[in-house]
N, CA, C and O of each residue as an XYZ file, in Angstrom:
636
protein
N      38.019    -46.890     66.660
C      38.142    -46.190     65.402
C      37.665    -47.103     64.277
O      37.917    -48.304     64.383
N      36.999    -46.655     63.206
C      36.283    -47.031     62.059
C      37.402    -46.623     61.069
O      37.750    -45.453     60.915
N      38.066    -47.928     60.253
C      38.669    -47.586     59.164
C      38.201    -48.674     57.546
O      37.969    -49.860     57.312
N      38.246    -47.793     57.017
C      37.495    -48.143     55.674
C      38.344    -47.913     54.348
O      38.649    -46.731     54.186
N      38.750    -48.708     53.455
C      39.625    -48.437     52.425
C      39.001    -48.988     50.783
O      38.434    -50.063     50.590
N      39.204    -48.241     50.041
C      38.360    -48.992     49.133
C      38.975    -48.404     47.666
O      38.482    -47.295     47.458
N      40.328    -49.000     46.094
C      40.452    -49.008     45.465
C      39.658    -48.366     44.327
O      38.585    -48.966     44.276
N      39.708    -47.389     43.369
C      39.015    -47.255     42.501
C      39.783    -46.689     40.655
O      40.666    -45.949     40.220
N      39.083    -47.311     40.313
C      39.593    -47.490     38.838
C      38.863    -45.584     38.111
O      38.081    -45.226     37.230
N      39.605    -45.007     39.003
C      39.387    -43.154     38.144
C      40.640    -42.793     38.530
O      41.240    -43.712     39.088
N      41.350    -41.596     38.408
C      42.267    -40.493     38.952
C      41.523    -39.775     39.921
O      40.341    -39.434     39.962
N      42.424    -39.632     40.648
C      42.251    -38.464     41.860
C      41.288    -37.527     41.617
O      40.189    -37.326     42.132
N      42.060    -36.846     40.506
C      41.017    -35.385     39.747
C      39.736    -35.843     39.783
O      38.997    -34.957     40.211
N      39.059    -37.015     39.473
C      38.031    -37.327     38.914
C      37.239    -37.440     40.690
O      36.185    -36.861     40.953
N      37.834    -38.089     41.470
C      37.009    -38.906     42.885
C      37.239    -37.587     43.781
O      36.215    -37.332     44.414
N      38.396    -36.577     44.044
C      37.946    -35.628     45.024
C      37.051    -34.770     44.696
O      37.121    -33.917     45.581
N      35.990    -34.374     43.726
C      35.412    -33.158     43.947
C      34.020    -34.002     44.693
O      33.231    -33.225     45.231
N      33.636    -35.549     44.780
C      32.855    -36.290     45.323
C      32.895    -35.870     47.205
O      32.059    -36.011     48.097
N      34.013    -35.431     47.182
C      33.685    -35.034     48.964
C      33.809    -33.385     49.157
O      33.788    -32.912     50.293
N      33.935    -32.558     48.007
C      33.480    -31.359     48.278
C      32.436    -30.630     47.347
O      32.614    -29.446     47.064
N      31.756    -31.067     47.049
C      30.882    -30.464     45.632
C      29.422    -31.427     46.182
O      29.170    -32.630     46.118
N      28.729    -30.350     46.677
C      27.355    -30.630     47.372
C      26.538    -31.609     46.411
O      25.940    -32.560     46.915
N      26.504    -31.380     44.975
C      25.679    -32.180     43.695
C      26.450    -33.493     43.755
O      25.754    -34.500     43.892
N      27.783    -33.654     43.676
C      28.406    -34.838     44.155
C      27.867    -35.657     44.945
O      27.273    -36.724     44.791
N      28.250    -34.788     46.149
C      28.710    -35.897     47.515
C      27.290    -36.291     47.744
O      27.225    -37.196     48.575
N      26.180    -35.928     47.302
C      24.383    -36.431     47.250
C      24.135    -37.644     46.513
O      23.258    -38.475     46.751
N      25.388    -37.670     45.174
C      24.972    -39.013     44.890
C      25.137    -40.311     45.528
O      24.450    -41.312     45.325
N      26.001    -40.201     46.222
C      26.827    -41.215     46.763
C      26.422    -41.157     48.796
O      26.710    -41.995     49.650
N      25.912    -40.230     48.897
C      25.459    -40.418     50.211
C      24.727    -39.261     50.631
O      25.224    -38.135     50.630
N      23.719    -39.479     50.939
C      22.757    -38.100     51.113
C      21.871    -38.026     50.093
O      21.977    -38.679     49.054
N      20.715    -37.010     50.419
C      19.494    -36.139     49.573
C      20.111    -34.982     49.330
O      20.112    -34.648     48.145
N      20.804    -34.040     50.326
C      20.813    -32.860     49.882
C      22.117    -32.236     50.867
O      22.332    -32.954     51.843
N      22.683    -31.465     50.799
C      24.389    -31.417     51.319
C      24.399    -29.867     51.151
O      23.915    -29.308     50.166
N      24.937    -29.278     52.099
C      25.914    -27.483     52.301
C      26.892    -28.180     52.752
O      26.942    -29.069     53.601
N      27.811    -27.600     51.982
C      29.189    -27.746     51.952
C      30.347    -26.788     51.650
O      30.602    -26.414     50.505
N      31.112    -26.369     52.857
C      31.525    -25.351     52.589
C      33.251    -25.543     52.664
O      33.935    -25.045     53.558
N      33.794    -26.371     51.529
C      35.303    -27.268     51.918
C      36.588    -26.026     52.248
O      37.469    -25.860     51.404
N      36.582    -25.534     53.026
C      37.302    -24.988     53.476
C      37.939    -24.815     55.309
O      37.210    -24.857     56.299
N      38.636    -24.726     55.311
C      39.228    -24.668     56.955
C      38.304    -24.096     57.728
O      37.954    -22.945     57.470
N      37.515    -25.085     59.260
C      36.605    -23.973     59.526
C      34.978    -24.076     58.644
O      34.255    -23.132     58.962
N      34.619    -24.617     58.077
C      33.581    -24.240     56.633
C      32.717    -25.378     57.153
O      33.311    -26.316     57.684
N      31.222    -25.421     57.058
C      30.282    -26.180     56.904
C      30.296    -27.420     56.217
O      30.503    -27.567     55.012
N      30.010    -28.500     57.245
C      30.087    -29.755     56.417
C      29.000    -30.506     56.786
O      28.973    -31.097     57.865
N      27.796    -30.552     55.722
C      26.262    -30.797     56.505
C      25.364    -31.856     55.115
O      25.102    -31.433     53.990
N      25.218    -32.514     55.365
C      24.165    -33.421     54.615
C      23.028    -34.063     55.242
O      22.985    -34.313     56.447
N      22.164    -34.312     54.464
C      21.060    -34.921     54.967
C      20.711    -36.065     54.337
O      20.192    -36.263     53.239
N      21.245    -37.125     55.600
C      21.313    -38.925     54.836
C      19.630    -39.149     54.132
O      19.377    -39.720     53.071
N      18.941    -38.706     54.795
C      17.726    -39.475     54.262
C      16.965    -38.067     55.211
O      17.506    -37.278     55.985
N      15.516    -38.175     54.762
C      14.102    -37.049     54.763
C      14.581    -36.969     56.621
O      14.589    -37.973     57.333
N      14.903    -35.722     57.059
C      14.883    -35.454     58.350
C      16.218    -35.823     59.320
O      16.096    -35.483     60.497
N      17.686    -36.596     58.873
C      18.307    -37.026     59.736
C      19.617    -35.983     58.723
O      19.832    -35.912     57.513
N      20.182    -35.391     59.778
C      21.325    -34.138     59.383
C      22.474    -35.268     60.046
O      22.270    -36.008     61.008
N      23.254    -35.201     59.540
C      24.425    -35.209     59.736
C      25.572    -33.921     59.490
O      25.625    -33.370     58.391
N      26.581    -33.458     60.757
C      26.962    -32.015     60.467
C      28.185    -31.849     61.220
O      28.428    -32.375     62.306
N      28.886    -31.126     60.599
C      30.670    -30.619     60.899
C      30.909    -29.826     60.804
O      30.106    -28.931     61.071
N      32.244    -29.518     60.335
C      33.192    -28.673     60.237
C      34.614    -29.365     59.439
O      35.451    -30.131     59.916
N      34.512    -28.691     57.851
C      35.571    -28.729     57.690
C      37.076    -28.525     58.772
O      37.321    -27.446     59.312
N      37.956    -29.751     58.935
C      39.205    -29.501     59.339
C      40.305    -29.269     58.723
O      41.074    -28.409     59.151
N      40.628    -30.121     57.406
C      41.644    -29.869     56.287
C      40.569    -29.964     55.484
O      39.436    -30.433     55.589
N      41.454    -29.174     54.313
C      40.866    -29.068     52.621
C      42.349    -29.192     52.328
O      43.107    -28.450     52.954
N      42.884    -30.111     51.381
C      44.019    -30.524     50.915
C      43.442    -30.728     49.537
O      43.093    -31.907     49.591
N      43.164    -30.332     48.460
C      42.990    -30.672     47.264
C      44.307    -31.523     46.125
O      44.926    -30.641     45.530
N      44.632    -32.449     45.878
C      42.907    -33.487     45.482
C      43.506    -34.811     46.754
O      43.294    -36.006     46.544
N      44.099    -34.408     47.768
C      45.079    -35.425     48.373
C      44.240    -35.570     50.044
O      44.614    -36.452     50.818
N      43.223    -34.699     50.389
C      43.313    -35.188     51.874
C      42.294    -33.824     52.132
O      42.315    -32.672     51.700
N      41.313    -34.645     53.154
C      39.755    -34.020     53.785
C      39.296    -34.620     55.065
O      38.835    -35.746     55.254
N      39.557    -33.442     56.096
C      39.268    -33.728     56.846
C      38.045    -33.319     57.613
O      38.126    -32.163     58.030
N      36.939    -33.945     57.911
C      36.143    -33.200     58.706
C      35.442    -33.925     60.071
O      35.420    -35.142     60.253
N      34.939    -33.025     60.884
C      34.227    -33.608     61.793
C      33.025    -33.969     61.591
O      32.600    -33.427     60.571
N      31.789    -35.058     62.402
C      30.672    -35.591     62.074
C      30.112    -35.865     63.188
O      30.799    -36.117     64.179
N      28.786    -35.862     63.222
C      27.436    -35.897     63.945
C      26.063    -35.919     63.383
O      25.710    -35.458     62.298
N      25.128    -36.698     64.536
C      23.743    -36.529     64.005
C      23.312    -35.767     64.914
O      23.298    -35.866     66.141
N      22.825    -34.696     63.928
C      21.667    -33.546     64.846
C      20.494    -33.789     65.429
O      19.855    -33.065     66.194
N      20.150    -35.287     64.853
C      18.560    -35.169     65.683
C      18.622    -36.160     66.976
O      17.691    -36.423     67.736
N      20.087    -36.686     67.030
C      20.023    -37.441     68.221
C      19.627    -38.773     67.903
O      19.786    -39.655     68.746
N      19.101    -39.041     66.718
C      18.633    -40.767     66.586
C      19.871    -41.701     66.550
O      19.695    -42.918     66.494
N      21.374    -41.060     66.587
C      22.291    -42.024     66.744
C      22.883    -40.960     68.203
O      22.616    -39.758     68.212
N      23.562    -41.517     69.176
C      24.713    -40.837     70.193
C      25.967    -40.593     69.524
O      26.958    -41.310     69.661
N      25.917    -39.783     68.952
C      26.856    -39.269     67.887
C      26.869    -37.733     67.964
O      26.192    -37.476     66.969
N      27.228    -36.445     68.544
C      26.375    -35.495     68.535
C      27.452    -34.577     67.599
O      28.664    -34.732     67.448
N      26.474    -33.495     66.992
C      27.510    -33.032     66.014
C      28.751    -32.610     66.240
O      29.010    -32.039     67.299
N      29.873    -32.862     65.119
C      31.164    -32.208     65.472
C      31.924    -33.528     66.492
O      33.147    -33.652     66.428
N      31.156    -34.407     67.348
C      31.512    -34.549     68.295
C      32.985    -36.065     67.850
O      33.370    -36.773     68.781
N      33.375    -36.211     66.876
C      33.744    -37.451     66.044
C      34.721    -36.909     64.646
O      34.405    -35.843     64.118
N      35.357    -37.338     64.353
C      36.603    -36.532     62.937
C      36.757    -37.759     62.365
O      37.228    -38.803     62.816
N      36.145    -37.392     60.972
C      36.305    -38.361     59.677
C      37.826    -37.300     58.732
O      38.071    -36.173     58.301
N      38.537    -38.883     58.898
C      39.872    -38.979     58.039
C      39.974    -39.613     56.723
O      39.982    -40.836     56.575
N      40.068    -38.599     55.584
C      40.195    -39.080     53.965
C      41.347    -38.871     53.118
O      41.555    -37.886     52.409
N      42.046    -39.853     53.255
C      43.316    -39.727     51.992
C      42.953    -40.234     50.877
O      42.480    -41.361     50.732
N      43.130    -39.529     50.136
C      43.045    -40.200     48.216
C      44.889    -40.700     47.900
O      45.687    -39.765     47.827
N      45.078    -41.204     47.842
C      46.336    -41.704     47.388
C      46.093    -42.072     45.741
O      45.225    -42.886     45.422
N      47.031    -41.324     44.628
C      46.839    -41.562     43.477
C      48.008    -42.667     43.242
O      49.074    -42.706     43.857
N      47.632    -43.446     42.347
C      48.177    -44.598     41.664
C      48.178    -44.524     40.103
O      47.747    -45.507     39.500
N      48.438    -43.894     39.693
C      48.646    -43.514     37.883
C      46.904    -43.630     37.808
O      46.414    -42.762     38.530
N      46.209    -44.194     37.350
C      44.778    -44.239     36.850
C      44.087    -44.594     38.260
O      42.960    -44.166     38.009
N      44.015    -45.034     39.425
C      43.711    -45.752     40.192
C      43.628    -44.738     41.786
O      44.607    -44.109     42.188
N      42.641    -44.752     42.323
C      42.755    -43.692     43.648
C      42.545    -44.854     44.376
O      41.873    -45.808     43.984
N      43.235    -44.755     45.646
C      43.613    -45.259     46.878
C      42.532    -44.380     47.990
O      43.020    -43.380     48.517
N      41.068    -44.756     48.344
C      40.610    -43.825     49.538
C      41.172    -44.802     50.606
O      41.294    -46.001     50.356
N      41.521    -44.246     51.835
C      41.692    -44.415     52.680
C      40.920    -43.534     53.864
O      41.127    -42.323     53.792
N      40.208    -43.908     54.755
C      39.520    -43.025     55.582
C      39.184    -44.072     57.257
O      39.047    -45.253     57.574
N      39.182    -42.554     57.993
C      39.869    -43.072     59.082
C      38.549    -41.919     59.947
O      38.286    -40.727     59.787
N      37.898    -43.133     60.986
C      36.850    -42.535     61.661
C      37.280    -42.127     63.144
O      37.716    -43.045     63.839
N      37.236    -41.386     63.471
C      38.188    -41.259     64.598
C      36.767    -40.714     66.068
O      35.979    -39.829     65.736
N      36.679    -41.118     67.023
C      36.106    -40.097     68.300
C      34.409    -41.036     68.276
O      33.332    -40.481     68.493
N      34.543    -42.154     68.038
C      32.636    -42.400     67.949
C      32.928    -43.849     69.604
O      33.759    -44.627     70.074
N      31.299    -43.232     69.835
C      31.575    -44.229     71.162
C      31.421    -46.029     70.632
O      31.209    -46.304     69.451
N      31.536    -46.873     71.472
C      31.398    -48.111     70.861
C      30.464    -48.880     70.174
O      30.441    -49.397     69.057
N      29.552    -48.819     71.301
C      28.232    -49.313     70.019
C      27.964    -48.138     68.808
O      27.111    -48.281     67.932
N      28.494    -47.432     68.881
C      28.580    -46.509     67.236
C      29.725    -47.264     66.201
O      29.916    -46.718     65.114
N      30.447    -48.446     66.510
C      31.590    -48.192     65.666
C      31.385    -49.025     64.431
O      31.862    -48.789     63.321
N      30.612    -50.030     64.772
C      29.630    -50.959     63.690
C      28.920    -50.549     62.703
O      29.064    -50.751     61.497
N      28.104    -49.932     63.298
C      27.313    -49.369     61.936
C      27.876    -48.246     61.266
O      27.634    -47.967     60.092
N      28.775    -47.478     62.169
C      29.447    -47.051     61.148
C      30.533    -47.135     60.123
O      30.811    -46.525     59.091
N      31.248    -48.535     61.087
C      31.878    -48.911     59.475
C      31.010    -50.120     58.669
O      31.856    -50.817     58.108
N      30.280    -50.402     58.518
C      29.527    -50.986     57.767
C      28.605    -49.855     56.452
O      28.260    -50.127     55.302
N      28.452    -48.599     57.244
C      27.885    -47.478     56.567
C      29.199    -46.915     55.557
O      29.232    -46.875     54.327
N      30.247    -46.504     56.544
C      31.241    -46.447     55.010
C      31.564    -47.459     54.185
O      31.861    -47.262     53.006
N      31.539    -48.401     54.627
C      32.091    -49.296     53.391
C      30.879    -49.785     52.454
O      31.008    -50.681     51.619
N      29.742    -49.118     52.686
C      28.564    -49.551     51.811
C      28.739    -47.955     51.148
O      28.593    -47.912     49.927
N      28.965    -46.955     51.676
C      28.546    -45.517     50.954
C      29.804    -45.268     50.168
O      29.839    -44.231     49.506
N      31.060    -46.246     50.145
C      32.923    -46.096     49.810
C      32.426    -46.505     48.456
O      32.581    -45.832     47.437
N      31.685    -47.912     48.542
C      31.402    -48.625     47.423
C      30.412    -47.953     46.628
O      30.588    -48.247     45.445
N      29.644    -47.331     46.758
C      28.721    -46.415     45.732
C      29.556    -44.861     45.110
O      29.312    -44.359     44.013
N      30.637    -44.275     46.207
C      31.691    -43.518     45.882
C      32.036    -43.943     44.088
O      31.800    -43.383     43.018
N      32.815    -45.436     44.568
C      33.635    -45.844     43.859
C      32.751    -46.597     42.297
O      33.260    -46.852     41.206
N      31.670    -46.738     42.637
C      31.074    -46.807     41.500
C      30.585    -45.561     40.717
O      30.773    -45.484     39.503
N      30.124    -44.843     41.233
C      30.315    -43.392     40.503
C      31.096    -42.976     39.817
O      30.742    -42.585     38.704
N      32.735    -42.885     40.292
C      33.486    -42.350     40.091
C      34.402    -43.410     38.889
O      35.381    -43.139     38.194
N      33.625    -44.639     39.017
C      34.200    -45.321     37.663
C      33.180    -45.924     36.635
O      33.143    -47.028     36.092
N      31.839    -44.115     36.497
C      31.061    -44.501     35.575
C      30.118    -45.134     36.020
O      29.191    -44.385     35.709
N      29.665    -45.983     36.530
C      29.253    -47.225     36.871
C      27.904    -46.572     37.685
O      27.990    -45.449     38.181
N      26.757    -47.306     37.771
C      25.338    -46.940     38.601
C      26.227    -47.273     40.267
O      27.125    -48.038     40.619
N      25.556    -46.440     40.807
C      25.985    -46.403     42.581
C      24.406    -47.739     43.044
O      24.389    -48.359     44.107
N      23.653    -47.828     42.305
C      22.575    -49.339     42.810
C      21.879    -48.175     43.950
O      21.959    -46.948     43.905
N      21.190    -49.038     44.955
C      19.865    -48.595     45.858
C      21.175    -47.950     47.284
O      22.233    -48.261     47.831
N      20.056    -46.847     47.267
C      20.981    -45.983     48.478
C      20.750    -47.073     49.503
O      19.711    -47.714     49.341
N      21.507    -47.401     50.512
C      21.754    -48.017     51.431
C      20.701    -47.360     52.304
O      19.710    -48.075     52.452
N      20.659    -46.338     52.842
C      20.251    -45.307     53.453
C      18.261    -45.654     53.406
O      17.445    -45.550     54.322
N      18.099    -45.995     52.215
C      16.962    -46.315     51.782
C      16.141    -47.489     52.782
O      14.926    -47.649     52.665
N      16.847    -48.165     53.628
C      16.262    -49.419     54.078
C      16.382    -49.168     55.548
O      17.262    -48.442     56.010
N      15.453    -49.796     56.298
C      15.885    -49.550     57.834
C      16.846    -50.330     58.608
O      16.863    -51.551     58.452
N      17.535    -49.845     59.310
C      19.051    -50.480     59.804
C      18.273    -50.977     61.004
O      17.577    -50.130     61.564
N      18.271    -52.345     61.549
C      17.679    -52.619     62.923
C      18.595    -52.228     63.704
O      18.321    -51.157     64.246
N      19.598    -52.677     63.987
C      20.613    -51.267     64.849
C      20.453    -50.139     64.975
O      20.572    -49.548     66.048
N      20.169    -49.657     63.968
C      19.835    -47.830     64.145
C      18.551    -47.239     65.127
O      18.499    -46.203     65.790
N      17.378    -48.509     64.909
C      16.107    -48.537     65.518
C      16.507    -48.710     66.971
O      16.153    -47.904     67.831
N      17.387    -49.969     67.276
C      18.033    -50.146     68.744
C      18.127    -49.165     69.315
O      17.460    -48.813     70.288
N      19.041    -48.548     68.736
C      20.187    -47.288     69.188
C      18.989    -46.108     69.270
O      19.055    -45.198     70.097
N      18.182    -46.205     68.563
C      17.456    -44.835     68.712
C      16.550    -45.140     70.064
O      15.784    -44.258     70.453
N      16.663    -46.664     70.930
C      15.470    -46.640     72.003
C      16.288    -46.564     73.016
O      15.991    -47.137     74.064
N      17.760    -45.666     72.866
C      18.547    -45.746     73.961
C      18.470    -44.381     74.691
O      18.497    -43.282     74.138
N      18.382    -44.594     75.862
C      18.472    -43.049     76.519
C      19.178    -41.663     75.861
O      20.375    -41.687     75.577
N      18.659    -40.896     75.718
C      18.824    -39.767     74.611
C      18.626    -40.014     72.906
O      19.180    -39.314     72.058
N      17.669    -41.218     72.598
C      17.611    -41.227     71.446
C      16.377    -40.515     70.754
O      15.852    -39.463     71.120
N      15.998    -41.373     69.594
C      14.386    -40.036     69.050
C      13.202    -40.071     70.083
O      12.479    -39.077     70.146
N      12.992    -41.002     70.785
C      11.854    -41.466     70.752
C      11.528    -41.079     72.380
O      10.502    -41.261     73.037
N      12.777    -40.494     72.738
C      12.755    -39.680     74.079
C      12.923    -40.518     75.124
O      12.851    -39.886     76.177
N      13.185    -42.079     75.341
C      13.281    -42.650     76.196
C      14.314    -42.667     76.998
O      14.312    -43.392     77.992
């Protein structure tokens, strides 16, 4: 399991509509996002030109807790959609949100890059949400892990 926690200087009100509001959740991770935050409801972004990542809302708890499942559709990670449940508590602190998020169902050599991916996409969250420039999408650069992982049996490149 991938767990990732990361302090931010806004209110609650201000940091949850960042994981259900498609114009949001693009700044901070993704090009372009359907999002449908409800029980059951579409949970789909696209990290970068061609790679989907895609779910299913599990909880919608407004402004306290979001749960959904996650996958890549094109297979360039062994991750397959749905197949994995991302855990998000906002814990409010008078001015101050508490994320807490909890990656649950990814196989092992997945568990690295993906917590290295939240805690780089937590930190552009949290600069957003306190005003602040989110800097160069992470997403933007090539992960040599990701290239690995994609020359693994069932990855892009068909091997």
């Amino acid at each position: 399991m991938v767990r990732s926690s990361v302090s931010i200087r806004a209110p609650v009100e201000v940091v949850w509509p960042f994981f259900i509001d498609p114009e949001l959740l693009v700044q901070w991770i993704g090009i372009d996002a359907d999002l449908e935050p409800v029980e059951g409801g579409l949970f789909r972004f696209e990290l970068k030109p061609g790679e989907f990542c895609s779910g299913s809302y599990l909880e919608v708890e407004p402004p306290s807790r979001v749960v959904f499942t996650w996958g890549w559709e094109s297979g360039a990670l062994p991750v397959p959609p749905g197949s994995s449940t991302v855990e998000v508590d906002l814990e409010a602190r008078g001015d101050i949100t508490v994320i807490h998020l909890a990656h649950h169902g990814l196989p092992g050599q997945m568990l690295a890059i993906h917590e290295e991916g939240w805690n780089r996409f937590l930190t552009r969250l949290a600069a957003l949400s306190e005003g602040r420039s989110a800097g160069e999408d992470p997403a933007s650069r090539p992960d040599p892990r990701v290239q690995e992982a994609r020359g693994q049996p069932g990855g892009a490149n068909g091997s």
